[in-house]
PDB file of N, CA, C and O in Angstrom:
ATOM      1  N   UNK A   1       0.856  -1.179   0.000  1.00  0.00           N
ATOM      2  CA  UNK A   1       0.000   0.000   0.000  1.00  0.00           C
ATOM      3  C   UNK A   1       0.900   1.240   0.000  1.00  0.00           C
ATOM      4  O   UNK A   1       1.778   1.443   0.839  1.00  0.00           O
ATOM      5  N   UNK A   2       0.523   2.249  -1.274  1.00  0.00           N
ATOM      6  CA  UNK A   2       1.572   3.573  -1.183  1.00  0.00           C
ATOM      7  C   UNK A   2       1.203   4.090   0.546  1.00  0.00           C
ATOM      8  O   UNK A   2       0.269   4.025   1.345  1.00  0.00           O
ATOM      9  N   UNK A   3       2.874   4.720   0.453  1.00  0.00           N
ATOM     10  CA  UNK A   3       2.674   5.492   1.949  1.00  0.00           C
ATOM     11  C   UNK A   3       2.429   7.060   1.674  1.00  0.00           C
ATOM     12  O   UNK A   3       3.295   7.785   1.185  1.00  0.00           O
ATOM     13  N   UNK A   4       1.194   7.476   2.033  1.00  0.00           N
ATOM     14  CA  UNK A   4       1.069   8.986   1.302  1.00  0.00           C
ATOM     15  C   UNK A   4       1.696   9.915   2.207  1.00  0.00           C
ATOM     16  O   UNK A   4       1.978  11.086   1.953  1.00  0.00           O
ATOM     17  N   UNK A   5       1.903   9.253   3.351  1.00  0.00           N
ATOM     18  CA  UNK A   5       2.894  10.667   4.362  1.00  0.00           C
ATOM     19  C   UNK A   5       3.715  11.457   3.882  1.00  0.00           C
ATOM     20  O   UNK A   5       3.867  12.570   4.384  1.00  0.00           O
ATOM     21  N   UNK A   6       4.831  10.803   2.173  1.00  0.00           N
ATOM     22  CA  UNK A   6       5.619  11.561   1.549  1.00  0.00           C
ATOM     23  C   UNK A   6       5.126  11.563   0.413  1.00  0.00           C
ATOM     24  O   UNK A   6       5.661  10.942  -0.506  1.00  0.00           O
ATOM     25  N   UNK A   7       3.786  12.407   0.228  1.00  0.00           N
ATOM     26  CA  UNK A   7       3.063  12.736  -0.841  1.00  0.00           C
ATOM     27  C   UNK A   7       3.046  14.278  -0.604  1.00  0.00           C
ATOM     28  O   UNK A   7       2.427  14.719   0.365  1.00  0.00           O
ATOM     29  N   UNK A   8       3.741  15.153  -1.499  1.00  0.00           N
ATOM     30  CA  UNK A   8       3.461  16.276  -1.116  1.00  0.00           C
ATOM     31  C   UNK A   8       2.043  16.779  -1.463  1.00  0.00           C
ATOM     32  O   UNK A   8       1.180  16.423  -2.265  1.00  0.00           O
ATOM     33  N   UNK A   9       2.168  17.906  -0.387  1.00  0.00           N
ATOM     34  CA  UNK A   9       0.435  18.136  -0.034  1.00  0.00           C
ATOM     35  C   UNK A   9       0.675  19.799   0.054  1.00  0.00           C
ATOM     36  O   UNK A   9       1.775  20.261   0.359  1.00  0.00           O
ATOM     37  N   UNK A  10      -0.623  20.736  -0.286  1.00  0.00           N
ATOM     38  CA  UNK A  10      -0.422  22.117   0.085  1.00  0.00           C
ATOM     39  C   UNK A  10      -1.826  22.004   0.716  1.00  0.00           C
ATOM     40  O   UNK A  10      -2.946  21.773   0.260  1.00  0.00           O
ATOM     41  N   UNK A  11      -1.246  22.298   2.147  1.00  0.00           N
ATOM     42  CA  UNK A  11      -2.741  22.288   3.431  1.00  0.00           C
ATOM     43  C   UNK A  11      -2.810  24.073   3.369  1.00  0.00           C
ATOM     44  O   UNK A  11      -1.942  24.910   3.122  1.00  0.00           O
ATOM     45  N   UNK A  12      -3.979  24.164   3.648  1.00  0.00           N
ATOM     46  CA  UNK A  12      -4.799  25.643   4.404  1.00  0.00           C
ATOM     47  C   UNK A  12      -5.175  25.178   5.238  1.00  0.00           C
ATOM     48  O   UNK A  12      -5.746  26.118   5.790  1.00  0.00           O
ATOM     49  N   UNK A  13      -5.309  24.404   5.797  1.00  0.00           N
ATOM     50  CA  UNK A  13      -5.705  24.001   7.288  1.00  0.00           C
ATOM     51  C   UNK A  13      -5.067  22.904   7.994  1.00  0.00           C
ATOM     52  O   UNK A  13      -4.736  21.877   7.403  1.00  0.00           O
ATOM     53  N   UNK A  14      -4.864  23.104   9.374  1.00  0.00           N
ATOM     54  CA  UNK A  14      -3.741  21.797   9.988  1.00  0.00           C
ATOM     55  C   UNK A  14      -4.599  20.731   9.573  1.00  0.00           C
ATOM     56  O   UNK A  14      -5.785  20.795   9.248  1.00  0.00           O
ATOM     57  N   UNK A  15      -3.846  19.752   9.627  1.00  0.00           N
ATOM     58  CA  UNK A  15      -4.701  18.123   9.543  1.00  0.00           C
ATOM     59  C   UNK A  15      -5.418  17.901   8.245  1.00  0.00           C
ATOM     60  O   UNK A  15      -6.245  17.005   8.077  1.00  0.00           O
ATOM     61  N   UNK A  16      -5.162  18.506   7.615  1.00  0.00           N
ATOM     62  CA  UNK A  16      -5.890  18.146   6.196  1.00  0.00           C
ATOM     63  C   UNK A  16      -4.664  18.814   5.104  1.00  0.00           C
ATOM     64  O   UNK A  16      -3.895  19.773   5.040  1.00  0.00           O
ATOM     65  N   UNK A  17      -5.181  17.261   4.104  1.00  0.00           N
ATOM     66  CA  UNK A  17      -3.990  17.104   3.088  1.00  0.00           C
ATOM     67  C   UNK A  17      -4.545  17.037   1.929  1.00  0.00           C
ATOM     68  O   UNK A  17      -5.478  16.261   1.719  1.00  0.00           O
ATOM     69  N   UNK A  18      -4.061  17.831   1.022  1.00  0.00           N
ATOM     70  CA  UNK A  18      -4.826  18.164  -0.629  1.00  0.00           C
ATOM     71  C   UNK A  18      -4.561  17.403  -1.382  1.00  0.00           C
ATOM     72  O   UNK A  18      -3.338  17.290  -1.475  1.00  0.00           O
ATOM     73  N   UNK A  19      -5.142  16.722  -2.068  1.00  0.00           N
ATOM     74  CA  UNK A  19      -5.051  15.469  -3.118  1.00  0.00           C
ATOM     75  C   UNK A  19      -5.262  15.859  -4.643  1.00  0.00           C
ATOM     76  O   UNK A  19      -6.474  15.977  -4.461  1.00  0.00           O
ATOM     77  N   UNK A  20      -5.132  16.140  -5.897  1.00  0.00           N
ATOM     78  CA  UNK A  20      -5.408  16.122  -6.583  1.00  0.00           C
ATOM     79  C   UNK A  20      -5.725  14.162  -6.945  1.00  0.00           C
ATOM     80  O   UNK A  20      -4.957  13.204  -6.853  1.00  0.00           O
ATOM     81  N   UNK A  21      -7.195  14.254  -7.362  1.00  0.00           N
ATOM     82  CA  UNK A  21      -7.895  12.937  -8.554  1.00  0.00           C
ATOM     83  C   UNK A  21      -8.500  12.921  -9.228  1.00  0.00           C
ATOM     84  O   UNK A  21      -8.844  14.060  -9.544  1.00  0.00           O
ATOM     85  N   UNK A  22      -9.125  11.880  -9.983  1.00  0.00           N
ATOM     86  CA  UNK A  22      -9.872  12.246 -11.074  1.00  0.00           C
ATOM     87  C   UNK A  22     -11.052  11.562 -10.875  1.00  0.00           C
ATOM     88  O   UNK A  22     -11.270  10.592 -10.150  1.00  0.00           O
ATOM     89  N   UNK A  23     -11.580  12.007 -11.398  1.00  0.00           N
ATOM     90  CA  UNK A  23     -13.193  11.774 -11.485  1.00  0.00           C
ATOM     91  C   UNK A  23     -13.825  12.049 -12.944  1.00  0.00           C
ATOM     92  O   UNK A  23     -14.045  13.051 -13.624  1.00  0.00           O
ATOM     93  N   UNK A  24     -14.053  10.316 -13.119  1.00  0.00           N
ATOM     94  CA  UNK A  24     -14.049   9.521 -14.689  1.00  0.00           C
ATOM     95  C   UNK A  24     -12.797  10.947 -15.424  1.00  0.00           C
ATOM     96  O   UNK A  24     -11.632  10.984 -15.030  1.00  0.00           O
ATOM     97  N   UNK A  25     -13.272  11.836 -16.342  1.00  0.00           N
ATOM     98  CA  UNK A  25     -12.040  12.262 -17.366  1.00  0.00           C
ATOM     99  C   UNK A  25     -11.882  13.723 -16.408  1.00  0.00           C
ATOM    100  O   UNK A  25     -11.413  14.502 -17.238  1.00  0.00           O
ATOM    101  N   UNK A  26     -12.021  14.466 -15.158  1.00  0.00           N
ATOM    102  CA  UNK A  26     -11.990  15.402 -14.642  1.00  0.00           C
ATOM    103  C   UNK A  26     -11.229  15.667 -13.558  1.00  0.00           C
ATOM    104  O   UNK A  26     -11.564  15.134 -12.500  1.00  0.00           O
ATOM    105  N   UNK A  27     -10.241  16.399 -13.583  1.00  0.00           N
ATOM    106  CA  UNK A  27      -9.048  16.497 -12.319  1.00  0.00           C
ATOM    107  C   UNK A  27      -9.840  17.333 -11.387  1.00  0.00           C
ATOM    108  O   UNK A  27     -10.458  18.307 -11.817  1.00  0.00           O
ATOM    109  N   UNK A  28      -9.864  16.885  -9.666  1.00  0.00           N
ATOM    110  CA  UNK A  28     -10.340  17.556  -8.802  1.00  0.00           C
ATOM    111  C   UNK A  28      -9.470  17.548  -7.806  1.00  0.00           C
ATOM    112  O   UNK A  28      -8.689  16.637  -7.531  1.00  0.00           O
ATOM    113  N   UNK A  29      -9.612  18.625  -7.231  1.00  0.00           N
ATOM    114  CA  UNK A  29      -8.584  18.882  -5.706  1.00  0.00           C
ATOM    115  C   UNK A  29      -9.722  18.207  -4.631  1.00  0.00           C
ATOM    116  O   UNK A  29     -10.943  18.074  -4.716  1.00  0.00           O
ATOM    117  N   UNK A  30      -8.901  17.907  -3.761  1.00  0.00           N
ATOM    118  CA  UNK A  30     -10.240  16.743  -2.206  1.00  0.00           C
ATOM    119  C   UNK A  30      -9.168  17.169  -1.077  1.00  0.00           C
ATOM    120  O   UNK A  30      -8.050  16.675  -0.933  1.00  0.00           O
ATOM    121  N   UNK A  31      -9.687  18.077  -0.397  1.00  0.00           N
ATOM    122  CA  UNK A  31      -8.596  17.940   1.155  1.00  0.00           C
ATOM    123  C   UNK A  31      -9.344  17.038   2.256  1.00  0.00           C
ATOM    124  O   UNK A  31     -10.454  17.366   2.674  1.00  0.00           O
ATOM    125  N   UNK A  32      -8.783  16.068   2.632  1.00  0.00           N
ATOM    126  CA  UNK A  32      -9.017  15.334   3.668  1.00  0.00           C
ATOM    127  C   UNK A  32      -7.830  14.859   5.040  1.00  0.00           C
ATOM    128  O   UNK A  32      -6.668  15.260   5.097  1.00  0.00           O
ATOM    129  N   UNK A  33      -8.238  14.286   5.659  1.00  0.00           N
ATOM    130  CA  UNK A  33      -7.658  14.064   6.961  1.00  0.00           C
ATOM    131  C   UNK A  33      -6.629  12.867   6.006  1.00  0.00           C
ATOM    132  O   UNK A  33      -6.948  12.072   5.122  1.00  0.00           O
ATOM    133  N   UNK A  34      -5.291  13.180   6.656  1.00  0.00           N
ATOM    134  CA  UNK A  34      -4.291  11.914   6.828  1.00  0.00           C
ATOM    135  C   UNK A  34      -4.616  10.244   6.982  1.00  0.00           C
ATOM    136  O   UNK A  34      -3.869   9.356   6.571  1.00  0.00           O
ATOM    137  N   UNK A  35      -5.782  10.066   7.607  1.00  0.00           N
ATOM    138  CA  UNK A  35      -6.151   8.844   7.800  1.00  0.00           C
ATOM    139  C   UNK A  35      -7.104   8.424   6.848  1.00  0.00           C
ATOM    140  O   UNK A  35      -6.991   7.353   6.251  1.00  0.00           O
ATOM    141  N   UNK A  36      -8.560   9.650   6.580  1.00  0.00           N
ATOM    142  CA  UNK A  36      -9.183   9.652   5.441  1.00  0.00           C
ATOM    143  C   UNK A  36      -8.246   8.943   3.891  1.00  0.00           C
ATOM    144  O   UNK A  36      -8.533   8.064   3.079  1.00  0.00           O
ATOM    145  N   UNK A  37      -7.435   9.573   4.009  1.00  0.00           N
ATOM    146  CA  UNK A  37      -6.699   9.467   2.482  1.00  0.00           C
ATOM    147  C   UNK A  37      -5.817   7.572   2.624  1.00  0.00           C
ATOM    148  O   UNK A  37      -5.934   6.658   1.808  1.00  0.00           O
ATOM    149  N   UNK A  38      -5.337   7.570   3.404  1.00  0.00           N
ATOM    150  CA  UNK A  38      -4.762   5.956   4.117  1.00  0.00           C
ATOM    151  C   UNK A  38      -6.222   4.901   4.004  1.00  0.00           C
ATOM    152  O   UNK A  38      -6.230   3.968   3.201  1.00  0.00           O
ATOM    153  N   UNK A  39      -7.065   5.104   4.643  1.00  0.00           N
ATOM    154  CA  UNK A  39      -8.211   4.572   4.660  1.00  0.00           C
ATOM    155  C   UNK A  39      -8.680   3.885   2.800  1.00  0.00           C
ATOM    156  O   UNK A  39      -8.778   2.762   2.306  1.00  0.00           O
ATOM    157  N   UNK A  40      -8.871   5.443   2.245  1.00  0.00           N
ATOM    158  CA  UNK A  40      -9.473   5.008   1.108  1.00  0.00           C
ATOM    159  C   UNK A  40      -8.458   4.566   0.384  1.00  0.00           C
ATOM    160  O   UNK A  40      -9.082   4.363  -0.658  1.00  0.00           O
ATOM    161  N   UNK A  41      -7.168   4.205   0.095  1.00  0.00           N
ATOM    162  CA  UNK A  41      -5.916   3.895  -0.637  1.00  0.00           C
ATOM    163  C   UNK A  41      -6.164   2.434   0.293  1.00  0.00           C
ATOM    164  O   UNK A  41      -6.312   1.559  -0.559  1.00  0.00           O
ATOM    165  N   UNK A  42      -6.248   1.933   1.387  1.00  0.00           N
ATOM    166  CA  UNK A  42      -6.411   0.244   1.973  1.00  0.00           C
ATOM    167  C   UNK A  42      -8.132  -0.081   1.006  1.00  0.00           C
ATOM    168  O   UNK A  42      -8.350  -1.008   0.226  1.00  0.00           O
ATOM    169  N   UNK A  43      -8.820   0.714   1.305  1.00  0.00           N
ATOM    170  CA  UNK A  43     -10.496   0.156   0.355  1.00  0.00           C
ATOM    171  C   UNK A  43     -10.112  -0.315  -1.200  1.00  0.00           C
ATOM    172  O   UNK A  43     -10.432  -1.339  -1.805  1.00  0.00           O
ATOM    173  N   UNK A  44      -9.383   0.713  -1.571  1.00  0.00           N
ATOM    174  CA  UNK A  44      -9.323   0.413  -3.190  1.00  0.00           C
ATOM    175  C   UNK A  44      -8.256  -0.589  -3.442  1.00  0.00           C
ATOM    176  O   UNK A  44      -8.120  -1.221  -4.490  1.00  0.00           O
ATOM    177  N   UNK A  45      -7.571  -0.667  -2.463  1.00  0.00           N
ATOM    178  CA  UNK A  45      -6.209  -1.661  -2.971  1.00  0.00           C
ATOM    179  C   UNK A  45      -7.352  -3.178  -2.466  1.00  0.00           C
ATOM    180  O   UNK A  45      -7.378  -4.211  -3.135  1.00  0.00           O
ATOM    181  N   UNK A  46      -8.111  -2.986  -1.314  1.00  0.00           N
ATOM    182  CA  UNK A  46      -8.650  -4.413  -1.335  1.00  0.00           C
ATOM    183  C   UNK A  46      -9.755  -5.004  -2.225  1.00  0.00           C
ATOM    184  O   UNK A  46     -10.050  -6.198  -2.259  1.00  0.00           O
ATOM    185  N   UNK A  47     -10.448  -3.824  -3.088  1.00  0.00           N
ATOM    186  CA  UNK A  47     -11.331  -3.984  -3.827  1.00  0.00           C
ATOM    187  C   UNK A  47     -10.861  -4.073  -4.920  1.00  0.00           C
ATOM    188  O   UNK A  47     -11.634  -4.232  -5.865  1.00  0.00           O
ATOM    189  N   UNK A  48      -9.328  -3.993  -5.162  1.00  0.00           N
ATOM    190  CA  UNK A  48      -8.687  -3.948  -6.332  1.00  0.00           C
ATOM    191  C   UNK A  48      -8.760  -3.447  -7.786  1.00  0.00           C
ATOM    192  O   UNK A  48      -8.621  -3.949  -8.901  1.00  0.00           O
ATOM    193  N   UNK A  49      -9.121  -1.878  -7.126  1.00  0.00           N
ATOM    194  CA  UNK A  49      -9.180  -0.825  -7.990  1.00  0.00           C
ATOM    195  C   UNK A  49      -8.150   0.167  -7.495  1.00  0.00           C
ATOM    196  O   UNK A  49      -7.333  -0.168  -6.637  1.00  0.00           O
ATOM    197  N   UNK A  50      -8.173   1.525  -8.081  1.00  0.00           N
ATOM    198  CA  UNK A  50      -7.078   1.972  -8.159  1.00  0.00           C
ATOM    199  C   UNK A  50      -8.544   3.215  -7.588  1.00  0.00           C
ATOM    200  O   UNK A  50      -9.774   3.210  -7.629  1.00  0.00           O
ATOM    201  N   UNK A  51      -7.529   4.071  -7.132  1.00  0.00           N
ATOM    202  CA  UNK A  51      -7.778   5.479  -5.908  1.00  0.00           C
ATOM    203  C   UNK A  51      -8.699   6.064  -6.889  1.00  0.00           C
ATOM    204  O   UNK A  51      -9.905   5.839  -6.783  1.00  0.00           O
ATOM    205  N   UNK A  52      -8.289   6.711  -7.727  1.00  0.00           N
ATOM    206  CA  UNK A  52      -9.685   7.458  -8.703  1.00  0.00           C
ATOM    207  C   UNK A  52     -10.863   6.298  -9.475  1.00  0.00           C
ATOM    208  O   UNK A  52     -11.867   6.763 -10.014  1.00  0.00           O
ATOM    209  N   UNK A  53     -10.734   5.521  -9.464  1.00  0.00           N
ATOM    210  CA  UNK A  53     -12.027   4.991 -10.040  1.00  0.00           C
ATOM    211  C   UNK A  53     -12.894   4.352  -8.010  1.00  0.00           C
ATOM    212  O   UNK A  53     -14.109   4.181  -7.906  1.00  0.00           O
ATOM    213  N   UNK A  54     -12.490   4.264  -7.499  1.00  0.00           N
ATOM    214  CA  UNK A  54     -13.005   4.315  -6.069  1.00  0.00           C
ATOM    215  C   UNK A  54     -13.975   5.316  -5.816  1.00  0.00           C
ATOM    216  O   UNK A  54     -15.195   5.197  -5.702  1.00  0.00           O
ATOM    217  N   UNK A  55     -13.076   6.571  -5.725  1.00  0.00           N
ATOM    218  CA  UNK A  55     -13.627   8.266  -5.891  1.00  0.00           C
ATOM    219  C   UNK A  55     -14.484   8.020  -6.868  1.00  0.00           C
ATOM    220  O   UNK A  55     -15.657   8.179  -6.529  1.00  0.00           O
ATOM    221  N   UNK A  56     -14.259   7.586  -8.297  1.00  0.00           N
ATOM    222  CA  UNK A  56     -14.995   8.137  -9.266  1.00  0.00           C
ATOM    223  C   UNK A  56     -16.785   7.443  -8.840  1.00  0.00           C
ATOM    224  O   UNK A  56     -17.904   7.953  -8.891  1.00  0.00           O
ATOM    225  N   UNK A  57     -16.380   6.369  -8.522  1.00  0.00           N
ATOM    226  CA  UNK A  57     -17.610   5.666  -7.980  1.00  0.00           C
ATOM    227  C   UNK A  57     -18.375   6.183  -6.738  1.00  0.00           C
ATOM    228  O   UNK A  57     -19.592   6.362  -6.786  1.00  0.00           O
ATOM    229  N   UNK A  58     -17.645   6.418  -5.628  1.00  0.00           N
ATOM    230  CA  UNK A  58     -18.360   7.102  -4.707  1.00  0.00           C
ATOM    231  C   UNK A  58     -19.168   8.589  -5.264  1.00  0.00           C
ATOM    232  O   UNK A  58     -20.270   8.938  -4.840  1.00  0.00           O
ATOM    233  N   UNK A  59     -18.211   9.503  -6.492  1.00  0.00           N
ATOM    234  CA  UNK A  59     -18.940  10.416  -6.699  1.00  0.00           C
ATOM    235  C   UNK A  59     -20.162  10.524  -7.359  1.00  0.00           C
ATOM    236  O   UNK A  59     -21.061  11.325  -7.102  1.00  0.00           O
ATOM    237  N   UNK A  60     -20.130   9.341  -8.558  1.00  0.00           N
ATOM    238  CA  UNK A  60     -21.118   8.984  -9.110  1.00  0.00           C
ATOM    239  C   UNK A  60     -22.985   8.488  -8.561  1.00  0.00           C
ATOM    240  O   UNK A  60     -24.125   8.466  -9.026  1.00  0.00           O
ATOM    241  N   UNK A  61     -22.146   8.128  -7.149  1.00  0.00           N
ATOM    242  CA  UNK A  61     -23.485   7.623  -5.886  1.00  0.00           C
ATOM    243  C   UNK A  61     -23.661   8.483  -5.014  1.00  0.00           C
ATOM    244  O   UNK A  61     -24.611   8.078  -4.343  1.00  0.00           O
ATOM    245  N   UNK A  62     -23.199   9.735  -4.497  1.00  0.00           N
ATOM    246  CA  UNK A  62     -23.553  10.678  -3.641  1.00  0.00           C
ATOM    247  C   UNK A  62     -24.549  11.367  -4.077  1.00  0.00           C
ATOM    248  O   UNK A  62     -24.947  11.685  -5.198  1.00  0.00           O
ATOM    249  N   UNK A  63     -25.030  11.622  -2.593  1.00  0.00           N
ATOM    250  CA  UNK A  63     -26.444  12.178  -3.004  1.00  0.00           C
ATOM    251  C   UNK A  63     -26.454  13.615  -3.224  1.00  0.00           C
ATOM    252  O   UNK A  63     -25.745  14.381  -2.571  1.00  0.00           O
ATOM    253  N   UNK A  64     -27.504  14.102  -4.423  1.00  0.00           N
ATOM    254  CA  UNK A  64     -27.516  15.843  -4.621  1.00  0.00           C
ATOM    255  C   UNK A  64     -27.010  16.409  -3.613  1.00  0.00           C
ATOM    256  O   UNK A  64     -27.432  15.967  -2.544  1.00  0.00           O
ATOM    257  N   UNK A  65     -26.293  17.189  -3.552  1.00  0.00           N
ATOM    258  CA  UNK A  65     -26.101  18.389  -2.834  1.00  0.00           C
ATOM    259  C   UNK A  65     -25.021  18.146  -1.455  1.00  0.00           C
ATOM    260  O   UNK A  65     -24.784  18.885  -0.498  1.00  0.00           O
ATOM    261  N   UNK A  66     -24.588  17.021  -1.753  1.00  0.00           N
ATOM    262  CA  UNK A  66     -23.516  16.732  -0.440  1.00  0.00           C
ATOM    263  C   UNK A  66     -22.396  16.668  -1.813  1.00  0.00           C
ATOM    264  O   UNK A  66     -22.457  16.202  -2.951  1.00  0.00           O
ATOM    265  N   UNK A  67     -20.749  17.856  -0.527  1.00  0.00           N
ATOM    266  CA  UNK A  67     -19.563  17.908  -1.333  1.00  0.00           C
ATOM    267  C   UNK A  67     -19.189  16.181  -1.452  1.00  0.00           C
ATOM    268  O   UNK A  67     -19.692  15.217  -0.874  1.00  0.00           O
ATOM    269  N   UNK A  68     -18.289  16.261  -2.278  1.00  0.00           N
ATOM    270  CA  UNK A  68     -16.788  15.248  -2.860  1.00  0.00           C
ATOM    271  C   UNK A  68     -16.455  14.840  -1.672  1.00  0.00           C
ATOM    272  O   UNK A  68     -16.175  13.693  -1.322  1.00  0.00           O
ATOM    273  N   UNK A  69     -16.496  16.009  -0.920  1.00  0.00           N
ATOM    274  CA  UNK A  69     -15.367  15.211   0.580  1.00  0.00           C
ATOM    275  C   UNK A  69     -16.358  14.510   1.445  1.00  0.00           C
ATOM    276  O   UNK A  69     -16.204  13.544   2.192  1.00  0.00           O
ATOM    277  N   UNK A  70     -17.217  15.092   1.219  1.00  0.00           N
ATOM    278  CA  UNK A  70     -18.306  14.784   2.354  1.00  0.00           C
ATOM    279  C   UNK A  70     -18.711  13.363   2.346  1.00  0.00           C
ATOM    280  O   UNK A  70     -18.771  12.653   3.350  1.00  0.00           O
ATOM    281  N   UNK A  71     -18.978  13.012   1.171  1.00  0.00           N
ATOM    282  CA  UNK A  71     -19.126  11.578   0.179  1.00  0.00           C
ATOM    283  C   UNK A  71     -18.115  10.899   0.828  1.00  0.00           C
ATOM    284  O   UNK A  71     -18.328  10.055   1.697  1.00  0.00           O
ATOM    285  N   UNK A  72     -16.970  11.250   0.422  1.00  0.00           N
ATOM    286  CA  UNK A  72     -15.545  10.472   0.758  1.00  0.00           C
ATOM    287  C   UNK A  72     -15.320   9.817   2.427  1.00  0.00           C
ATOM    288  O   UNK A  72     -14.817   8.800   2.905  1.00  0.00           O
ATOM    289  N   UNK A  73     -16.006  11.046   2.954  1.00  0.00           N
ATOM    290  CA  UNK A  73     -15.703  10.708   4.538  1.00  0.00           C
ATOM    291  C   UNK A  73     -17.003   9.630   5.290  1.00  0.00           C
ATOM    292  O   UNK A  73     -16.936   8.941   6.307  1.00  0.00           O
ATOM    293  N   UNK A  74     -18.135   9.833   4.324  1.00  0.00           N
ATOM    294  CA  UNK A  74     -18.967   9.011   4.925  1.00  0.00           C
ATOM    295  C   UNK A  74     -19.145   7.656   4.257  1.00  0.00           C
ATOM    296  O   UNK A  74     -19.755   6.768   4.853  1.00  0.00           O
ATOM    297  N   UNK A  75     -18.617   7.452   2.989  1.00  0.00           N
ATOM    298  CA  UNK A  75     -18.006   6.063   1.983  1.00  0.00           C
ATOM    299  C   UNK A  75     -17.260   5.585   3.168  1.00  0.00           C
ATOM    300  O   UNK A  75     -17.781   4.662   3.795  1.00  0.00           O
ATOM    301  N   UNK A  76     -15.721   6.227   3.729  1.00  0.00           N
ATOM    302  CA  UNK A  76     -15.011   5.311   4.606  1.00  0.00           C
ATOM    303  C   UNK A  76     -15.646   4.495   5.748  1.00  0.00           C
ATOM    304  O   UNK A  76     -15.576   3.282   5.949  1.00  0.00           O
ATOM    305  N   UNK A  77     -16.374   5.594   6.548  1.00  0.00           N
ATOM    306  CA  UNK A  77     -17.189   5.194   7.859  1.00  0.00           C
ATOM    307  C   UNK A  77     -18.132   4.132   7.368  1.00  0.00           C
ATOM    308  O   UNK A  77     -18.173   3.071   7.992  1.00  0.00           O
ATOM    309  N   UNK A  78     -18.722   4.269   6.552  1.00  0.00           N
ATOM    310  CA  UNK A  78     -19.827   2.878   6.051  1.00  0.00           C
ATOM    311  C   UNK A  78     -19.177   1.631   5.793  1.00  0.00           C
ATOM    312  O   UNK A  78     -19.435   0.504   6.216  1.00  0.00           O
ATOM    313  N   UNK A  79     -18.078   2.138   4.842  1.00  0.00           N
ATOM    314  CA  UNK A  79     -17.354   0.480   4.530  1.00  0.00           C
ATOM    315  C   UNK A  79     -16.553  -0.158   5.695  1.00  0.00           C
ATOM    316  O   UNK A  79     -16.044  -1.253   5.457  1.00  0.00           O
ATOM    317  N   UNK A  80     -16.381   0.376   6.899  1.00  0.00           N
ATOM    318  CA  UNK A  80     -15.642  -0.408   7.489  1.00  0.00           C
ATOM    319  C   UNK A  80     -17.317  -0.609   8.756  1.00  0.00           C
ATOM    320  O   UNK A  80     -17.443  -1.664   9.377  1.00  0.00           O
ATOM    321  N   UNK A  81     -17.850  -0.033   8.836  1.00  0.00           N
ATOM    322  CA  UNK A  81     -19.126  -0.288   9.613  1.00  0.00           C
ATOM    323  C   UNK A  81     -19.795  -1.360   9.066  1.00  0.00           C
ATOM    324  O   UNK A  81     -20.261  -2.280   9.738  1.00  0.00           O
ATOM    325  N   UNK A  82     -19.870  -1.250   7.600  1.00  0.00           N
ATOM    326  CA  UNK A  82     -20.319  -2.961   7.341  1.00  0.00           C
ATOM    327  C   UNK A  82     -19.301  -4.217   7.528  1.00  0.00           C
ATOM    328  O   UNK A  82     -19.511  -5.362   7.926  1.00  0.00           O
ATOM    329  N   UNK A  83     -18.328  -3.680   7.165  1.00  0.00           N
ATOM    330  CA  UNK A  83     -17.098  -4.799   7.685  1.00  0.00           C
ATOM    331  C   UNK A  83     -17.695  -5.357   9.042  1.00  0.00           C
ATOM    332  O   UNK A  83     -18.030  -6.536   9.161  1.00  0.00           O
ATOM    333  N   UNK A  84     -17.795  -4.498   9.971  1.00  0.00           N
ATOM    334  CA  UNK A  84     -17.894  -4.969  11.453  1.00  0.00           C
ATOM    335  C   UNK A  84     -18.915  -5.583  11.465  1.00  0.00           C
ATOM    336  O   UNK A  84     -18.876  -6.686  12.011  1.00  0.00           O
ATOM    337  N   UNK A  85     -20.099  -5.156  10.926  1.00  0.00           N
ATOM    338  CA  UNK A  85     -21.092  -5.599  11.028  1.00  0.00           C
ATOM    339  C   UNK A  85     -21.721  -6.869  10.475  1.00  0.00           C
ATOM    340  O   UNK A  85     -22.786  -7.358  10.851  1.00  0.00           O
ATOM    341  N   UNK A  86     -20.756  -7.419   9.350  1.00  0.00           N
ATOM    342  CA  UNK A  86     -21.292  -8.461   8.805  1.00  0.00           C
ATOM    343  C   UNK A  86     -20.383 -10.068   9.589  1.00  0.00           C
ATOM    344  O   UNK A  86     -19.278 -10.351  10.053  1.00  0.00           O
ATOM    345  N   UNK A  87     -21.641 -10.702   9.340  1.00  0.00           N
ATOM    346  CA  UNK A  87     -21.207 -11.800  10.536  1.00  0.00           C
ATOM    347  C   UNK A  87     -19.849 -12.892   9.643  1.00  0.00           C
ATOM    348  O   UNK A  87     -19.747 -13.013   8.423  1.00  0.00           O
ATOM    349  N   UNK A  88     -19.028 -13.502  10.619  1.00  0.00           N
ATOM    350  CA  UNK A  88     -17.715 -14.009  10.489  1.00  0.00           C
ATOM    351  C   UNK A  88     -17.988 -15.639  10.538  1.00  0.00           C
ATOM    352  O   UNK A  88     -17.045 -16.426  10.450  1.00  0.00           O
TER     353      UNK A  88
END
């Protein structure tokens, strides 16, 4: 799994790290939390897709009027909440 800690990043705010991805043929900037960005780079490597078609999919399913990030942060919390949740 890439280590994005030495991914350079230009923050405006502590704790959040700027990503340029794409979304299907469209470059977008996404600032998210350090763990946010780790999180979704372990989802896509286990679903065995690659970081922008992940994104591109979550963006494609968010609902009207909620941001990119917003999507992003509540995609992570769900997929590992069903993880837990589904029986072993």
């Amino acid at each position: 799994m890439p280590n994005l800690s030495r991914a350079p990043s230009h923050n405006r705010e502590p704790g959040l790290i700027t990503r340029n991805i794409w979304i299907g043929d469209h470059r977008t900037s996404v600032r998210l939390e350090h763990e946010h960005w780790e999180l979704l780079v372990h989802i896509a490597h286990r679903e065995k897709i690659n970081l922008n078609e992940l994104c591109s999919g979550i963006a494609a399913r968010k609902p009207e009027g909620r941001s990119l990030t917003s999507a992003l942060r509540v995609f992570v919390s769900t997929y590992f909440r069903n993880q837990v949740a589904e029986p072993t």
